[in-house]
gemmi code that builds the backbone of each chain (N, CA, C; Angstrom):
import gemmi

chains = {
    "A": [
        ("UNK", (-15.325, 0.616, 14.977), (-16.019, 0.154, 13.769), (-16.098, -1.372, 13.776)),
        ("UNK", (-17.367, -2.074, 13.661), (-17.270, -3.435, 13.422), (-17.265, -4.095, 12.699)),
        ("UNK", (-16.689, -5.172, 12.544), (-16.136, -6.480, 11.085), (-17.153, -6.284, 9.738)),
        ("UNK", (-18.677, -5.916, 10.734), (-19.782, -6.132, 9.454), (-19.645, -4.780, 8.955)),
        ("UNK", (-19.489, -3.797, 9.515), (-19.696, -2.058, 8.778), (-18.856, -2.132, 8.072)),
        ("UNK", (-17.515, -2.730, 8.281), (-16.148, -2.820, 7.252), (-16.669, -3.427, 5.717)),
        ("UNK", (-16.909, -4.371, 6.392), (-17.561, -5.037, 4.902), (-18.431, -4.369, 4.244)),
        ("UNK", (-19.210, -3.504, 4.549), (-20.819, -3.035, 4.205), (-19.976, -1.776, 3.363)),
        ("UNK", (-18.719, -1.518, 4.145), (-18.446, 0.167, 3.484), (-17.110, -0.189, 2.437)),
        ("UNK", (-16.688, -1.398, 1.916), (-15.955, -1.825, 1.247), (-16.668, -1.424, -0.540)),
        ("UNK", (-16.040, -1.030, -1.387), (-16.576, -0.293, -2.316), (-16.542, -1.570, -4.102)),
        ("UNK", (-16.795, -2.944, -3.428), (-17.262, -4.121, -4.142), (-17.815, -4.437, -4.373)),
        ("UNK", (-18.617, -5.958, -5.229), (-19.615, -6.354, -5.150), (-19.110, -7.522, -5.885)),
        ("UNK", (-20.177, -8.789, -6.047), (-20.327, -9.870, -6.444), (-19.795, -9.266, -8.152)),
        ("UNK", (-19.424, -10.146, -8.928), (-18.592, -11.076, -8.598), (-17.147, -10.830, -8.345)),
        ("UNK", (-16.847, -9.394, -7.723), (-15.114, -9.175, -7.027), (-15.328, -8.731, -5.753)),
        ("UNK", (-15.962, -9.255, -5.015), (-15.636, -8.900, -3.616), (-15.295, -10.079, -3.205)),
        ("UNK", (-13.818, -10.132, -2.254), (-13.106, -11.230, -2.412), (-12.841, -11.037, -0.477)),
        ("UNK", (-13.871, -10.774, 0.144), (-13.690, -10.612, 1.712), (-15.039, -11.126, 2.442)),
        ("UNK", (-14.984, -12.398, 3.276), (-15.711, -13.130, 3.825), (-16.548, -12.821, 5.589)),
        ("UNK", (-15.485, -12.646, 6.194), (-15.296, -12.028, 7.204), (-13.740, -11.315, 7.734)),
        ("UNK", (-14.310, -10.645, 8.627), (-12.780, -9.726, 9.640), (-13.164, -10.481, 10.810)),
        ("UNK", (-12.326, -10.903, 11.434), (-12.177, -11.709, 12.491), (-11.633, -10.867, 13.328)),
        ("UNK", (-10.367, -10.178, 13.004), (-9.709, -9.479, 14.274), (-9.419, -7.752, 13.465)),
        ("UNK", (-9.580, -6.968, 14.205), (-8.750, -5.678, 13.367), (-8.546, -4.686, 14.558)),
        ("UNK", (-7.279, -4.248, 14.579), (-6.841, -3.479, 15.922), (-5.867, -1.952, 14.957)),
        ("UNK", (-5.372, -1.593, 15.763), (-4.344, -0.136, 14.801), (-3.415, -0.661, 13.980)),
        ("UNK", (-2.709, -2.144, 14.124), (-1.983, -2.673, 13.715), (-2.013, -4.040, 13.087)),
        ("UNK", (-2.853, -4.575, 12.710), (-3.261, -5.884, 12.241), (-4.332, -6.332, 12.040)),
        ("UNK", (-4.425, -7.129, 11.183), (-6.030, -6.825, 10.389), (-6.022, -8.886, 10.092)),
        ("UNK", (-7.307, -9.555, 10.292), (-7.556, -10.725, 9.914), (-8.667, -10.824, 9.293)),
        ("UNK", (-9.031, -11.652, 8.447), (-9.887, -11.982, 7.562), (-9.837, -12.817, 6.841)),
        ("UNK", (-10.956, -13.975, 6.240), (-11.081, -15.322, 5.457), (-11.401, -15.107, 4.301)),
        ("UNK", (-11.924, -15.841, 3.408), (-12.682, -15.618, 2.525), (-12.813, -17.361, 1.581)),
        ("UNK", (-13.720, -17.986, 1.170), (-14.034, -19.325, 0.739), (-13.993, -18.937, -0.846)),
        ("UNK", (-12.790, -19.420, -1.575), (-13.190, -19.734, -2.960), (-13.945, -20.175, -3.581)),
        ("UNK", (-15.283, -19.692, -3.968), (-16.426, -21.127, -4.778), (-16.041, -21.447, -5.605)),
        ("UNK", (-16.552, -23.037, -5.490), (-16.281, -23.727, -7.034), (-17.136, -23.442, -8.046)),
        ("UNK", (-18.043, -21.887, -7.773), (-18.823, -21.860, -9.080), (-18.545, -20.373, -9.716)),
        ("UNK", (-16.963, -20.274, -8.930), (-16.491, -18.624, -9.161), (-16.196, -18.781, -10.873)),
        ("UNK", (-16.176, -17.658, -11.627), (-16.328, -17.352, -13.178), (-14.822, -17.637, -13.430)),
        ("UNK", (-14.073, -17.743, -12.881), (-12.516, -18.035, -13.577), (-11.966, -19.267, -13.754)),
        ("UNK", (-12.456, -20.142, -12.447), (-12.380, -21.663, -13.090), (-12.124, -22.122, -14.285)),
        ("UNK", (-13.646, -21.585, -14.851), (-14.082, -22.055, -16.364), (-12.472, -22.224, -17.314)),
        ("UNK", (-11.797, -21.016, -17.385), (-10.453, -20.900, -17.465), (-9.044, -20.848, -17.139)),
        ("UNK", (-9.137, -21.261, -16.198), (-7.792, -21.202, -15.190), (-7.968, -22.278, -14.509)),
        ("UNK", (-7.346, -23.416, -15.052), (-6.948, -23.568, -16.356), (-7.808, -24.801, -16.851)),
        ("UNK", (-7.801, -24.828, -17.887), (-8.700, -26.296, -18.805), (-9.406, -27.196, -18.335)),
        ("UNK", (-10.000, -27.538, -17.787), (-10.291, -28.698, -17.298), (-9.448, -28.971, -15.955)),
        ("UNK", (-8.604, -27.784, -15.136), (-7.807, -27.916, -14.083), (-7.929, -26.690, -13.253)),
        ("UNK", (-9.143, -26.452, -12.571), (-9.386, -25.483, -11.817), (-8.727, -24.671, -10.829)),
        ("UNK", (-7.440, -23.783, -10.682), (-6.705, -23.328, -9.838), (-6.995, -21.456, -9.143)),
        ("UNK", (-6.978, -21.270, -8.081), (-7.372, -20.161, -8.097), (-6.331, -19.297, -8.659)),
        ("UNK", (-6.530, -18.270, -9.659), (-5.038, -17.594, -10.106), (-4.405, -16.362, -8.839)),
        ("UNK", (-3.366, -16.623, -9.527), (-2.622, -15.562, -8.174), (-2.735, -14.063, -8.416)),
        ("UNK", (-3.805, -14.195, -9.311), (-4.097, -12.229, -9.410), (-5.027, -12.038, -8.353)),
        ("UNK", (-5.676, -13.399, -8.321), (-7.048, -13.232, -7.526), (-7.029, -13.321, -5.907)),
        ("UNK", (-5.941, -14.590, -5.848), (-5.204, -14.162, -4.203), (-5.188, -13.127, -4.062)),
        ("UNK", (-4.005, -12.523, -4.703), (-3.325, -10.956, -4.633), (-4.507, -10.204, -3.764)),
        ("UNK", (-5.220, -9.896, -5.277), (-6.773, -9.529, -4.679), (-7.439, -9.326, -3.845)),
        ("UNK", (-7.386, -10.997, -3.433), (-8.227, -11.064, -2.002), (-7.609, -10.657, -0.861)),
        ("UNK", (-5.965, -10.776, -0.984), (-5.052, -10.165, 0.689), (-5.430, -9.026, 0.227)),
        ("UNK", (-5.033, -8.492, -1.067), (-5.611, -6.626, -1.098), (-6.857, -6.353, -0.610)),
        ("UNK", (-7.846, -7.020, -0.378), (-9.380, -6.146, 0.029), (-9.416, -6.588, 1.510)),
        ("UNK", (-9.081, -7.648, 1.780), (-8.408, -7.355, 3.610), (-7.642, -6.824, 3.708)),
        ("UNK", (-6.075, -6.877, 3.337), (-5.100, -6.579, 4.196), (-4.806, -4.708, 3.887)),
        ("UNK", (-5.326, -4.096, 2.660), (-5.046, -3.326, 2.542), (-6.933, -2.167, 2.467)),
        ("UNK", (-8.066, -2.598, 1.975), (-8.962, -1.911, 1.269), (-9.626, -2.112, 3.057)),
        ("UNK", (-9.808, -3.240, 3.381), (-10.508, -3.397, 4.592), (-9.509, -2.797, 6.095)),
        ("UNK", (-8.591, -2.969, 5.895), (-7.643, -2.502, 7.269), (-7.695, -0.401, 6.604)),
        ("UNK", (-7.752, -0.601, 5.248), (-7.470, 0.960, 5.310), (-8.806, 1.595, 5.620)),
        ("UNK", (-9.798, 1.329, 5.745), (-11.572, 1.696, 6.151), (-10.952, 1.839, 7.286)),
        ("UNK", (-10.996, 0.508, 8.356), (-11.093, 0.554, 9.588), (-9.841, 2.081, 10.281)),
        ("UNK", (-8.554, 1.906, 9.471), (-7.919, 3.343, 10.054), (-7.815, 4.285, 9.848)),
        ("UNK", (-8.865, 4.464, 8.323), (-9.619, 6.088, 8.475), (-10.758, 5.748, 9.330)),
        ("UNK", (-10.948, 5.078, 9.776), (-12.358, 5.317, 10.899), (-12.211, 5.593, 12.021)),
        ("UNK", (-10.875, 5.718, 12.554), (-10.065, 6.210, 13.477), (-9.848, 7.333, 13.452)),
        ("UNK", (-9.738, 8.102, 12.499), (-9.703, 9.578, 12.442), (-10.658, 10.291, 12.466)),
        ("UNK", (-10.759, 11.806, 12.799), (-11.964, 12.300, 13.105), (-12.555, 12.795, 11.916)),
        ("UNK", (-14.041, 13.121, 11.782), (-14.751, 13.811, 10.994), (-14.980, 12.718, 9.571)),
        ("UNK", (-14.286, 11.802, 9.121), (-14.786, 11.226, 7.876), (-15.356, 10.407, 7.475)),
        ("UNK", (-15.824, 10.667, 6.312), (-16.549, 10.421, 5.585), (-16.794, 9.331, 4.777)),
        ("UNK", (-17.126, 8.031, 5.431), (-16.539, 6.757, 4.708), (-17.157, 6.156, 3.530)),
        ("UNK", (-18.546, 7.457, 3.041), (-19.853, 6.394, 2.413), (-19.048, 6.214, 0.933)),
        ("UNK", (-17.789, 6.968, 0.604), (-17.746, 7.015, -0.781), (-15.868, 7.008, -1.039)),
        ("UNK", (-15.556, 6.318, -0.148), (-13.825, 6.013, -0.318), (-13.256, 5.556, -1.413)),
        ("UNK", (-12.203, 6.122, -2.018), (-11.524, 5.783, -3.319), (-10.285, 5.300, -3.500)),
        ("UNK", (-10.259, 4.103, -3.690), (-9.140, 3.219, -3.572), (-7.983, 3.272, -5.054)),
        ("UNK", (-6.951, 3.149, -4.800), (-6.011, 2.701, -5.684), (-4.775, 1.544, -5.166)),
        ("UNK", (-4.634, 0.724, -5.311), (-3.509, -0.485, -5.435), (-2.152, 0.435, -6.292)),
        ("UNK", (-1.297, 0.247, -5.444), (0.013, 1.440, -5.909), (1.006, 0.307, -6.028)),
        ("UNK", (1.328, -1.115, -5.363), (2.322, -1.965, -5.654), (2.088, -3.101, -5.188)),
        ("UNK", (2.994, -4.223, -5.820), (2.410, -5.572, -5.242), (3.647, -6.378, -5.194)),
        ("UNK", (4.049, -6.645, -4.143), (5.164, -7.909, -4.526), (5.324, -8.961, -3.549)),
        ("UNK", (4.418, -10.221, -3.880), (4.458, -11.396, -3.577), (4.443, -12.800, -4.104)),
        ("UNK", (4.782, -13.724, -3.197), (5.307, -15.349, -3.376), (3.924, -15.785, -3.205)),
        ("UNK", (3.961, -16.894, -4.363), (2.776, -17.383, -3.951), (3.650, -19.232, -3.684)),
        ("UNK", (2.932, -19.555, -2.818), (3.965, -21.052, -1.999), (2.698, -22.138, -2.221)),
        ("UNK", (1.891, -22.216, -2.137), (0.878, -23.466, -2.427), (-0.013, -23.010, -3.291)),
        ("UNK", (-0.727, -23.892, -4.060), (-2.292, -23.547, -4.936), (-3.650, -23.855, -4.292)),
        ("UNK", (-4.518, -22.871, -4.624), (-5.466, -22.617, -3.457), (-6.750, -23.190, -4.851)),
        ("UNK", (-7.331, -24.079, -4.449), (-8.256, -25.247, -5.163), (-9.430, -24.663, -4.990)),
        ("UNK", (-10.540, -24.716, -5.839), (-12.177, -24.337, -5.709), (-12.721, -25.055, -4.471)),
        ("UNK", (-13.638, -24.306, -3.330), (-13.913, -24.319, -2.407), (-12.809, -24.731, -1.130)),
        ("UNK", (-11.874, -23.937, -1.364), (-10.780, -23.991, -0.475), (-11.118, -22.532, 0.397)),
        ("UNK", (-10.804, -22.607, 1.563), (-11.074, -21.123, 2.208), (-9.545, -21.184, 2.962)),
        ("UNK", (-9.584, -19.501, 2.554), (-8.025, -19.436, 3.164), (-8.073, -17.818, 4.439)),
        ("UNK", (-6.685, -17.701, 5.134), (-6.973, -16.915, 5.973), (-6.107, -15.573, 5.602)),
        ("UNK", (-6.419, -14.638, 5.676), (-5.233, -13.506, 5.323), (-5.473, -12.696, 6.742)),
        ("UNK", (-3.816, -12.693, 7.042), (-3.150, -11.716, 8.103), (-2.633, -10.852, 7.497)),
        ("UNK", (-2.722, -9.013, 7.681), (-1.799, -8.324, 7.353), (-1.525, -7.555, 8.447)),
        ("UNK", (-0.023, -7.083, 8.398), (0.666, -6.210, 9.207), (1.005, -4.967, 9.033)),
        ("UNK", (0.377, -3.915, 9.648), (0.861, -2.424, 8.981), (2.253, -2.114, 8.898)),
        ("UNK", (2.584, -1.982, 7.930), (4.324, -1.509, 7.676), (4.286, 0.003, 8.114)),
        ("UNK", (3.226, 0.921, 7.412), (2.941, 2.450, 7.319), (1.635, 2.055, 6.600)),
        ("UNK", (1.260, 3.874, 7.602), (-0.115, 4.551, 7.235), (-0.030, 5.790, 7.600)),
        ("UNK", (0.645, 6.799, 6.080), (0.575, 7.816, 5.872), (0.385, 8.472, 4.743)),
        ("UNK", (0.010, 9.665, 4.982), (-0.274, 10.990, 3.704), (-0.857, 9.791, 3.217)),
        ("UNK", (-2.245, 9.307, 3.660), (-3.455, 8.599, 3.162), (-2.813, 7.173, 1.923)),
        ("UNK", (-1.412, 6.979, 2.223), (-0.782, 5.982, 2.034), (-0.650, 4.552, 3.003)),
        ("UNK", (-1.129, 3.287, 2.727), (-1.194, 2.261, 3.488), (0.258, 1.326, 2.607)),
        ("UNK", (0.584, 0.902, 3.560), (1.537, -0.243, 3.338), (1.447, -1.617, 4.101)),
        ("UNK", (1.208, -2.430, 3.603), (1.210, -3.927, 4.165), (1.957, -4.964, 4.252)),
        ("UNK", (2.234, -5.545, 5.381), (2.931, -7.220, 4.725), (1.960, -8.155, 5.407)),
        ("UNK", (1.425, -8.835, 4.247), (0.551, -9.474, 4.142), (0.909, -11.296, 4.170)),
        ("UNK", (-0.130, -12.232, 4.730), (0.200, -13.819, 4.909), (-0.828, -14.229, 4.566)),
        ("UNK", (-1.207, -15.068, 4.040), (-2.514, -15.880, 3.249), (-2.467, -17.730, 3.455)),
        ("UNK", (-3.201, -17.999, 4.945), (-2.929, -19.335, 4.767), (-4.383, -19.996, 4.942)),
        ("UNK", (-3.409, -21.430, 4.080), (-4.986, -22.677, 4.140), (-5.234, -23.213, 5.114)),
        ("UNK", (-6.614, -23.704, 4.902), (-7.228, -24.625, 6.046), (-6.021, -25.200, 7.028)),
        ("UNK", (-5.272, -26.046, 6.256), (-3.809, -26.985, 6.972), (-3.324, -25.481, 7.443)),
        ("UNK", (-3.339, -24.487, 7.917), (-2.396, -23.864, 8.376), (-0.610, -23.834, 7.450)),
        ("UNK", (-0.821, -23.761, 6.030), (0.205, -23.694, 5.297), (0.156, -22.296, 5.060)),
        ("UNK", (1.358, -21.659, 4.617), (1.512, -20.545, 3.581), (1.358, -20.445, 2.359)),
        ("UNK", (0.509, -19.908, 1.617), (-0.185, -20.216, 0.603), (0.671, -18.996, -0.370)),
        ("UNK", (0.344, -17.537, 0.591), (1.136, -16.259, -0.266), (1.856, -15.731, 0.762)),
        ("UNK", (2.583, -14.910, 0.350), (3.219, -14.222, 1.092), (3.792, -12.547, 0.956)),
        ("UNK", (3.756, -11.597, 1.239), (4.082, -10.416, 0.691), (4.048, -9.108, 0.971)),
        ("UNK", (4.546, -8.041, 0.264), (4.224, -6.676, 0.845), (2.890, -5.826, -0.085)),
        ("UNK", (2.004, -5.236, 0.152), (1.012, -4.440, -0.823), (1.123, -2.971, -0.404)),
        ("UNK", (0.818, -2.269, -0.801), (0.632, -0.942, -0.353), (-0.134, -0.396, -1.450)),
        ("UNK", (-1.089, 0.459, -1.087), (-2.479, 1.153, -1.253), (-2.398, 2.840, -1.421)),
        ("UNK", (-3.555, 3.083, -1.879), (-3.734, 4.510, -1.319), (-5.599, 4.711, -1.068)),
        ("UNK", (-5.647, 5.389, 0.154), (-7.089, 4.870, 0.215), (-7.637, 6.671, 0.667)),
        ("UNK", (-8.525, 7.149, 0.013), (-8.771, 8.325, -0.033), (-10.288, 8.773, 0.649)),
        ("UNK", (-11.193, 9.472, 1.436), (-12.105, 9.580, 2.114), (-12.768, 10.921, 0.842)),
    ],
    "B": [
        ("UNK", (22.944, 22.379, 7.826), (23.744, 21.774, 7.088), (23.290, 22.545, 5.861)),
        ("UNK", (24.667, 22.886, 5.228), (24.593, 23.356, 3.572), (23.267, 22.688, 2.673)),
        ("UNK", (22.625, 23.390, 2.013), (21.645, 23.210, 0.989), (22.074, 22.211, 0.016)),
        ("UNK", (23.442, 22.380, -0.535), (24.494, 21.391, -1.342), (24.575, 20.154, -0.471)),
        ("UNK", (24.614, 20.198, 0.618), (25.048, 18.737, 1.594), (23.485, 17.973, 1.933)),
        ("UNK", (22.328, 18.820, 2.039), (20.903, 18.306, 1.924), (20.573, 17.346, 0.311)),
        ("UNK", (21.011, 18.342, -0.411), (20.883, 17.661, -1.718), (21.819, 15.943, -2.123)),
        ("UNK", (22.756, 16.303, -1.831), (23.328, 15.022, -2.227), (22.801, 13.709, -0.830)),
        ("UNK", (22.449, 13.871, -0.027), (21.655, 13.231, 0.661), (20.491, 12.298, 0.300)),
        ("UNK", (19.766, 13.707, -0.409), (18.140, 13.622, -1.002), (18.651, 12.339, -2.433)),
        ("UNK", (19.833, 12.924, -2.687), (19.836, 12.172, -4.273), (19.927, 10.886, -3.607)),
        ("UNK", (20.642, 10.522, -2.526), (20.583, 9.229, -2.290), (19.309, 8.526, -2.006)),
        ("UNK", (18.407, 9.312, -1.302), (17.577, 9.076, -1.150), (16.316, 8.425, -2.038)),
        ("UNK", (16.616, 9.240, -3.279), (15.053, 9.291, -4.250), (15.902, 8.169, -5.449)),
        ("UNK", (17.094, 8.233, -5.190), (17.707, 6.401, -5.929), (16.983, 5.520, -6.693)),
        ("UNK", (16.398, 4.538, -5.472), (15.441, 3.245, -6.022), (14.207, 3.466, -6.491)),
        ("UNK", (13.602, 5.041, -6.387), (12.660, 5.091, -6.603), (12.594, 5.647, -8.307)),
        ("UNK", (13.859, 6.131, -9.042), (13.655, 6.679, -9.580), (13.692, 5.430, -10.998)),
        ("UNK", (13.404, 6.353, -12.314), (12.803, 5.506, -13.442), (13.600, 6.339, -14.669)),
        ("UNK", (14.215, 7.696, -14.592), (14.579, 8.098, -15.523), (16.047, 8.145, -15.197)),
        ("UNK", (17.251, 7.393, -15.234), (18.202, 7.554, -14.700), (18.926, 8.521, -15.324)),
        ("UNK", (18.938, 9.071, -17.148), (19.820, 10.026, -17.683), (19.864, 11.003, -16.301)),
        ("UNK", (18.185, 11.765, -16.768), (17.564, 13.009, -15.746), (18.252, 12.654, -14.518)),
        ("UNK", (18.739, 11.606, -13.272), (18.890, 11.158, -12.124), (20.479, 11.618, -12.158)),
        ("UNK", (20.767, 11.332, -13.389), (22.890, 11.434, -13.277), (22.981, 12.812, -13.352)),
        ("UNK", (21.731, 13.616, -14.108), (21.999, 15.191, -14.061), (20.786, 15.400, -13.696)),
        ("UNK", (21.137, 15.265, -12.488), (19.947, 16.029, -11.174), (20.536, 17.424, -10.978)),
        ("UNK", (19.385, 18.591, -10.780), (19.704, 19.560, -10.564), (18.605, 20.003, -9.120)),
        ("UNK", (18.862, 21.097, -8.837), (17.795, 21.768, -8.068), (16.176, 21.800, -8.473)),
        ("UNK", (15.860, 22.338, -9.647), (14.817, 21.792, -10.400), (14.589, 21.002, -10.723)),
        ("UNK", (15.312, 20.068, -10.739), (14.613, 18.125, -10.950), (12.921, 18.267, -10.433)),
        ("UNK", (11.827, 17.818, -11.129), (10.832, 17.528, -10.648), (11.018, 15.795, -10.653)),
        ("UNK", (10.262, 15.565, -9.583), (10.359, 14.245, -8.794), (9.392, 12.903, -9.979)),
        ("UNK", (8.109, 14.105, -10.125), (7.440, 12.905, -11.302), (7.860, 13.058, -12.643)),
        ("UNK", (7.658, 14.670, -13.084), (8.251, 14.699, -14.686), (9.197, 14.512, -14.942)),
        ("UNK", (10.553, 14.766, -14.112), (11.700, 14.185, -14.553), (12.549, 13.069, -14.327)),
        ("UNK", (12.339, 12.859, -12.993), (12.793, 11.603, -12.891), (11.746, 10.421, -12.659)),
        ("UNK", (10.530, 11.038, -13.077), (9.616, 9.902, -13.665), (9.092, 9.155, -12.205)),
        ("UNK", (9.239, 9.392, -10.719), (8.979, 8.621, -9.889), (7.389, 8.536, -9.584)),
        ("UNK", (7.149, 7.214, -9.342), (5.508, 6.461, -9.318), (5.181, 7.445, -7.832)),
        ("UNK", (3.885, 8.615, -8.218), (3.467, 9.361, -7.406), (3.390, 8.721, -5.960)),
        ("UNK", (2.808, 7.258, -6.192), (2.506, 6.705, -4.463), (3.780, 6.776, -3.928)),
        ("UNK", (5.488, 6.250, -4.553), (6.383, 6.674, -3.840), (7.185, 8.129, -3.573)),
        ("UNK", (6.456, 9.008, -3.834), (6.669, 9.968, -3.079), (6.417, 9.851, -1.230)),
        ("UNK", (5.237, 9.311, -0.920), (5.303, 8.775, 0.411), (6.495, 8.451, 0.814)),
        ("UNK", (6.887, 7.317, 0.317), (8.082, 6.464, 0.005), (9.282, 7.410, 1.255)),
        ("UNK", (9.592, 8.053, -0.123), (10.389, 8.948, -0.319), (10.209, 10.223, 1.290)),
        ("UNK", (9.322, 10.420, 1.749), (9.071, 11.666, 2.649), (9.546, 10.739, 3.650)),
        ("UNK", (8.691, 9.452, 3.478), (9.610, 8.602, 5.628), (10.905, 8.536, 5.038)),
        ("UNK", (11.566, 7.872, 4.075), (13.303, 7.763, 3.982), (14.011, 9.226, 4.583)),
        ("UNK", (13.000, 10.280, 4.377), (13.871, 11.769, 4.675), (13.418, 12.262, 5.982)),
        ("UNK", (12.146, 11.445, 6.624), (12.495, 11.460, 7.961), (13.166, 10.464, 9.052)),
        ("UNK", (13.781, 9.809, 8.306), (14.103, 9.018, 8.797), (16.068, 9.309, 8.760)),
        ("UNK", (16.350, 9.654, 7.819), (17.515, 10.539, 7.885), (17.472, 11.276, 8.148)),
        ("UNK", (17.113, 12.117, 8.097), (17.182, 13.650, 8.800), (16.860, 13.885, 10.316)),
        ("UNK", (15.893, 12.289, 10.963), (15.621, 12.363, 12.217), (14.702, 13.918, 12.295)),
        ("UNK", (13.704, 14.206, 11.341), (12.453, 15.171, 11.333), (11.408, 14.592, 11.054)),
        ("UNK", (9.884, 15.455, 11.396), (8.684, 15.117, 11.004), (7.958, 15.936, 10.020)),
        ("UNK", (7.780, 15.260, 9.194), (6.965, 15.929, 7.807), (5.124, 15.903, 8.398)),
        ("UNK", (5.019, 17.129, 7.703), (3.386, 16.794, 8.090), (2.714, 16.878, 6.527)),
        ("UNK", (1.270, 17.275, 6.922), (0.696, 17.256, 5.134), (1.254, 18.220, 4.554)),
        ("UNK", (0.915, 19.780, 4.852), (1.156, 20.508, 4.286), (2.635, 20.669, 4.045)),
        ("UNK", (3.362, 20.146, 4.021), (4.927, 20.232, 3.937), (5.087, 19.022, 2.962)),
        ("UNK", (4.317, 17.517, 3.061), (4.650, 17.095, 1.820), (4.043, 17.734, 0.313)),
        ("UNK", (2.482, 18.045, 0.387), (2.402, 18.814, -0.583), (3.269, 19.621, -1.385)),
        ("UNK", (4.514, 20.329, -0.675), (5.448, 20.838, -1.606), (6.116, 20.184, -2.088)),
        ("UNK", (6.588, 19.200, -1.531), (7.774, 18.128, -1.934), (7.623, 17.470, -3.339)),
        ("UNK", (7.749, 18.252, -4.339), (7.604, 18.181, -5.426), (8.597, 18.105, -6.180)),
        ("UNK", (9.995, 18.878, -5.982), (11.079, 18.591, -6.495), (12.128, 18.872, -5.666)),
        ("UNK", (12.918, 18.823, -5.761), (14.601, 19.016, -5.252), (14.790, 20.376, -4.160)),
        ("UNK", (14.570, 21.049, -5.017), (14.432, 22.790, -4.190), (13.806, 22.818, -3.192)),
        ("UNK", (12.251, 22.533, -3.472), (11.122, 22.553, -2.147), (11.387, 21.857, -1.228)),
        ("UNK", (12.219, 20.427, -1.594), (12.152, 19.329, -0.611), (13.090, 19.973, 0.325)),
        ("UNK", (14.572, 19.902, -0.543), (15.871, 20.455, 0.490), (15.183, 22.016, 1.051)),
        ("UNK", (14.716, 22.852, 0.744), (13.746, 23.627, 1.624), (13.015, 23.358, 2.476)),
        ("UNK", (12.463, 22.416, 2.596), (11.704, 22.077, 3.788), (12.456, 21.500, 4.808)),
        ("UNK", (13.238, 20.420, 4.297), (14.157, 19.867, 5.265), (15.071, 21.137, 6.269)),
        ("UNK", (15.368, 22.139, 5.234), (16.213, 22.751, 6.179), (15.387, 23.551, 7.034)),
        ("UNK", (13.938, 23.812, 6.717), (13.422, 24.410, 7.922), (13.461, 23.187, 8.949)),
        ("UNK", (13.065, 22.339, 8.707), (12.730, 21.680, 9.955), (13.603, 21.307, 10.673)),
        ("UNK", (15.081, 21.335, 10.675), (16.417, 21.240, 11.010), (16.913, 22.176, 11.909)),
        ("UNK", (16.315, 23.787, 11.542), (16.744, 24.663, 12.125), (15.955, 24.777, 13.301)),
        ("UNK", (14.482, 24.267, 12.904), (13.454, 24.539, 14.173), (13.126, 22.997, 14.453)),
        ("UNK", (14.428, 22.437, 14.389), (14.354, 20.990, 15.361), (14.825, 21.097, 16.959)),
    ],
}
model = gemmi.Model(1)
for chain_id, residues in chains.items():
    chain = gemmi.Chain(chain_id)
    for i, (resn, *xyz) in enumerate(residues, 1):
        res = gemmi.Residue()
        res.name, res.seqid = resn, gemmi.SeqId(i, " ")
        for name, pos in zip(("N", "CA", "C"), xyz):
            atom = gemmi.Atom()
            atom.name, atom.element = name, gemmi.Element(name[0])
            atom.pos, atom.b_iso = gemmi.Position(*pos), 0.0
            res.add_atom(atom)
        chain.add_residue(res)
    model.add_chain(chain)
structure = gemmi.Structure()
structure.add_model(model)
structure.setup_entities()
């Protein structure tokens, strides 16, 4: 399956699709960017006159790589299914967030499969900036259904 | 291994996952896993690798599908023990 079908069969759209490109994706590790605009709708509020990206929205964005986009690509590995209409749920989240990620900042998310079973995904996920800093850090786990 | 010696295993097992601790201190054979001790359905997964991972067995689908409470689980485990 390639970087662009991943994206195409990701079940988002403007303004929450928070996945730019897949750079790398193998059985076990999944890469992908994505550029914060400075004309994204949360700015306006987060916070006052001090534009920060919030850390729901990180979260977010490692979730639709590290977990919504890596979990496409390894049901696409299995036989017979059916990807046009996949149904996602976010089951847990627990991460550090280590730097603040600024309007038109683009950052990189690595995730690592912990487990992928009984249509359960688990991740530990890395989110870094341009400088090659750690921005987040963490575990997610999913459930991604065909 | 005794059905009694599977169980107190399992209780260790379903521990961190659980949310209703009264129901957890009086676990029985019928304990259901979500209604009674309240555990978040996605960790049932959780819960099936910790028991293959002790038990050194492999769960497949149709075998977690039962794994619904206490009885079914330590039932399954002990099949797969005997025909390990």
């Amino acid at each position: 399956m390639k970087s662009s079908e991943i994206i195409s069969k990701l079940p988002y759209q403007e303004p929450f699709l928070y996945v730019k490109t897949i750079d790398e994706v193998s059985d076990k590790f999944i890469k992908g960017s994505y550029t914060f605009k400075a004309s994204s709708w949360f700015y306006k509020g987060h916070f006052k006159n001090n534009p920060i990206t919030p850390g729901v929205i990180l979260t977010e964005c490692a979730a639709q790589i590290g977990l919504a986009s890596f979990g496409l690509y390894l049901l696409s590995q299995q036989e017979n299914i059916n990807l046009e209409q996949v149904k996602l749920a976010m089951t847990s989240t627990t991460v550090e967030f280590l730097k603040p990620v600024l309007p038109d900042e683009k950052v990189i998310v690595e995730a690592e499969k912990m487990y992928f079973r009984f249509n359960k995904l688990k991740s530990s996920v890395k989110m870094f900036n341009m400088s090659g800093d750690l921005v987040l850090r963490g575990e997610l786990a999913g459930v991604i259904l065909p | 291994m005794t059905s009694e010696a599977i169980q107190a295993r399992l209780k260790q097992i379903v521990k961190p996952y659980v949310n209703n601790q009264q129901n957890f201190e009086n676990l029985t054979s019928e304990s259901n896993f979500i209604n009674d001790l309240e555990i978040n359905s996605a960790n049932l997964v959780d819960i099936v690798l910790d028991v293959e991972d002790e038990f050194d067995i492999r769960i497949e689908n149709d075998d977690m599908e039962k794994m619904m409470d206490v009885e079914a689980t330590v039932g399954v485990i002990q099949k797969k023990l005997t025909t390990k």
